[in-house]
C-alpha positions as CSV (number, residue, x, y, z in Angstrom):
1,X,13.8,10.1,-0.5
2,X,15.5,8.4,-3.6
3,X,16.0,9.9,-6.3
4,X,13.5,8.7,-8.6
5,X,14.8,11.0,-12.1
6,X,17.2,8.8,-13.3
7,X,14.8,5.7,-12.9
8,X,13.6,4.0,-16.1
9,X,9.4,3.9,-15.8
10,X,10.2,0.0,-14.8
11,X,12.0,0.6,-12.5
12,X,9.5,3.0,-10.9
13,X,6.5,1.1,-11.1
14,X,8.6,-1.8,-9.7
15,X,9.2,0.1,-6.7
16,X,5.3,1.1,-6.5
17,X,4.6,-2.5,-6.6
18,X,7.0,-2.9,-4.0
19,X,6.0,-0.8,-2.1
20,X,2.4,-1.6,-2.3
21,X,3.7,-5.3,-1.3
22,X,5.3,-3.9,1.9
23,X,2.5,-2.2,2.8
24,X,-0.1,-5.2,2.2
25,X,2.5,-7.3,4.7
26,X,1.8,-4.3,7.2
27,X,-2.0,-5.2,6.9
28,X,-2.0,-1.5,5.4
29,X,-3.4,-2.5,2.4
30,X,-5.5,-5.6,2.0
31,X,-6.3,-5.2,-2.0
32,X,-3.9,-4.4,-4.6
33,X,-6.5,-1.2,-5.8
34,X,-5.8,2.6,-5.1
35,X,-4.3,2.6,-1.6
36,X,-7.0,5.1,-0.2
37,X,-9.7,3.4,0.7
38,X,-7.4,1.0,2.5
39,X,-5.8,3.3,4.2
40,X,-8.8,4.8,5.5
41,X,-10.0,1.8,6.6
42,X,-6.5,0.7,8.2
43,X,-6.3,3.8,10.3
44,X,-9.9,4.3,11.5
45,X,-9.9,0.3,12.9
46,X,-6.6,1.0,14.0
47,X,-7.7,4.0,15.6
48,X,-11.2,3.0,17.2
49,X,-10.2,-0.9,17.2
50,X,-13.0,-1.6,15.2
51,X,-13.8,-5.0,13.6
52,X,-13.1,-5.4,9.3
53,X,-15.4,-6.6,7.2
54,X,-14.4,-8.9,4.4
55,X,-14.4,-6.9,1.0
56,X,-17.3,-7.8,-0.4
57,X,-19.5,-6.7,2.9
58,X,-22.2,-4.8,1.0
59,X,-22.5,-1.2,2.9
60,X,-20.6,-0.8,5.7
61,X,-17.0,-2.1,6.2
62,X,-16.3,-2.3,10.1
63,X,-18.1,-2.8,13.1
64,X,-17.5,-1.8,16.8
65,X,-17.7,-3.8,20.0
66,X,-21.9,-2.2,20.1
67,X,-22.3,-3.7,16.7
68,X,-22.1,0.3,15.5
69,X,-21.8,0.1,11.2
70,X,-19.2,2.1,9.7
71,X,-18.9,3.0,5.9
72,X,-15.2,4.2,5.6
73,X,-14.4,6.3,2.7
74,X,-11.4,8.2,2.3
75,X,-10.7,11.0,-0.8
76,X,-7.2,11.6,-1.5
77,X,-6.7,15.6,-2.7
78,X,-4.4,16.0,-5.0
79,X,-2.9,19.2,-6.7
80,X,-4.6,18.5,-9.8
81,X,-7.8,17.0,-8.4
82,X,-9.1,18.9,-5.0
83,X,-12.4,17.5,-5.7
84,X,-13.9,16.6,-2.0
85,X,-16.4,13.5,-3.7
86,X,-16.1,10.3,-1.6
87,X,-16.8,7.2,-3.5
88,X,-20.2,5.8,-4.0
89,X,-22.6,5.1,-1.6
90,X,-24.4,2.2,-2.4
91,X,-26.7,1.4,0.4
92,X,-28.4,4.2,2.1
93,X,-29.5,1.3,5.3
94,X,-26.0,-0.1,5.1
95,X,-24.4,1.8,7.4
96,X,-25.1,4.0,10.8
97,X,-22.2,6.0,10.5
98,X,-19.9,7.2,7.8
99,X,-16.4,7.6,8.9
100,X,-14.4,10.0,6.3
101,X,-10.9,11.1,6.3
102,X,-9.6,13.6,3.2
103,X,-5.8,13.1,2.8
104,X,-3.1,15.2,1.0
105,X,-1.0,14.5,-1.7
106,X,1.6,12.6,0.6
107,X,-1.2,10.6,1.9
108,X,-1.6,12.5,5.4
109,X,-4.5,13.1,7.1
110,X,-5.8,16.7,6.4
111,X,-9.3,15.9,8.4
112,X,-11.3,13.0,9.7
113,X,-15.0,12.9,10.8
114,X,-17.4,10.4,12.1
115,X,-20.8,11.8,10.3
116,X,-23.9,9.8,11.4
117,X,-26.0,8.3,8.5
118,X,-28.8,10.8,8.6
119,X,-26.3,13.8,8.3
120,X,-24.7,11.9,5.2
121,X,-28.3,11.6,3.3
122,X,-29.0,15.2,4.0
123,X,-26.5,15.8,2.0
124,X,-26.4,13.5,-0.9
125,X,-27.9,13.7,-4.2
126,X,-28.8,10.5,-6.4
127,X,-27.1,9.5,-9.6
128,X,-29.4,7.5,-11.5
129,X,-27.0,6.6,-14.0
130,X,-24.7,4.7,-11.1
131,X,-27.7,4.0,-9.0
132,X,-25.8,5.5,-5.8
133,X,-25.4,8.5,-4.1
134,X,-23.0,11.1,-4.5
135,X,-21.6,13.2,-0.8
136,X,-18.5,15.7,-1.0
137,X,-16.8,15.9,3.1
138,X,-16.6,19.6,2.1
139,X,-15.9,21.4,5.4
140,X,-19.2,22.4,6.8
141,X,-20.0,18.6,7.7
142,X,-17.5,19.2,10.6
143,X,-20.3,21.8,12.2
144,X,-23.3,19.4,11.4
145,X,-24.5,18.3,14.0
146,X,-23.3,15.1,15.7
147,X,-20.6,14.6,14.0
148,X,-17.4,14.0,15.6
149,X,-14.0,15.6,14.5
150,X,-11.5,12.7,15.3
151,X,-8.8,13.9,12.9
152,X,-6.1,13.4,15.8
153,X,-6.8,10.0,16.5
154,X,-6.0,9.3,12.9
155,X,-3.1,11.3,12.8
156,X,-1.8,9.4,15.9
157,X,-2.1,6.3,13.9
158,X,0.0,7.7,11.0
159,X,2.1,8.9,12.7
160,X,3.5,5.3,15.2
């Protein structure tokens, strides 16, 4: 790793842009946004060969060769956020299947689950103000039942 204490804070976020670039000619990334939900979404296609969506898809954002919805959602936890919220959820008959992943601060997977839709919504509460619902992956999902712990096959995918 480079030593990044003598670097000027151009220089750094030049080298975030670069590396963000990189990673977007990887088809990593396909927006220039936080690079979790991409990353999510990269190695859960990657992993199941699932189909992207375009961006704007509203409610799920892949589909497999049974025409199975996914809503893909990854949380980052970072030392000074552990909060396990995953990001909106807009539709609640979007998707069939959430597919979750939490990462660490190096952006490795920690765990990954596929969670059927009916799970999710047991498990949500509304926010009127953002007209969505709100669903932590704390780790009990994992025992829910039907849902799949597929935290290796991600892991395999990070780790070609």
């Amino acid at each position: 790793m480079n030593d990044l204490n003598g670097k000027s804070i151009a220089e750094m976020l030049a080298l975030h842009a670069a590396i963000n670039e990189e990673l977007r000619s990887r088809d990593v990334l396909r927006s220039a946004n936080n690079p979790t939900g991409d990353l999510a979404e990269y190695l859960f296609c990657t992993a199941f060969g699932w189909e992207q969506e375009a961006n704007s898809k509203k409610g799920f954002d892949a589909v497999d060769s049974d025409g199975v919805r996914y809503q893909i959602k990854g949380r980052r936890l970072h030392r000074r956020n552990k909060s396990r919220q995953m990001s909106a959820i807009r539709s609640t008959d979007g998707f069939d299947i959430l597919a979750g992943v939490l990462f660490n601060d190096d952006f490795c997977v920690i765990r990954a689950a596929l969670i059927p839709a009916s799970v999710v919504f047991e498990r949500t509460s509304f926010v009127d103000y953002t007209k969505s619902h709100k669903f932590y992956l704390r780790d009990d999902v994992w025992d829910a039942a039907g849902v799949s712990d597929v935290t290796e096959r991600l892991r395999a995918v990070e780790q070609a």
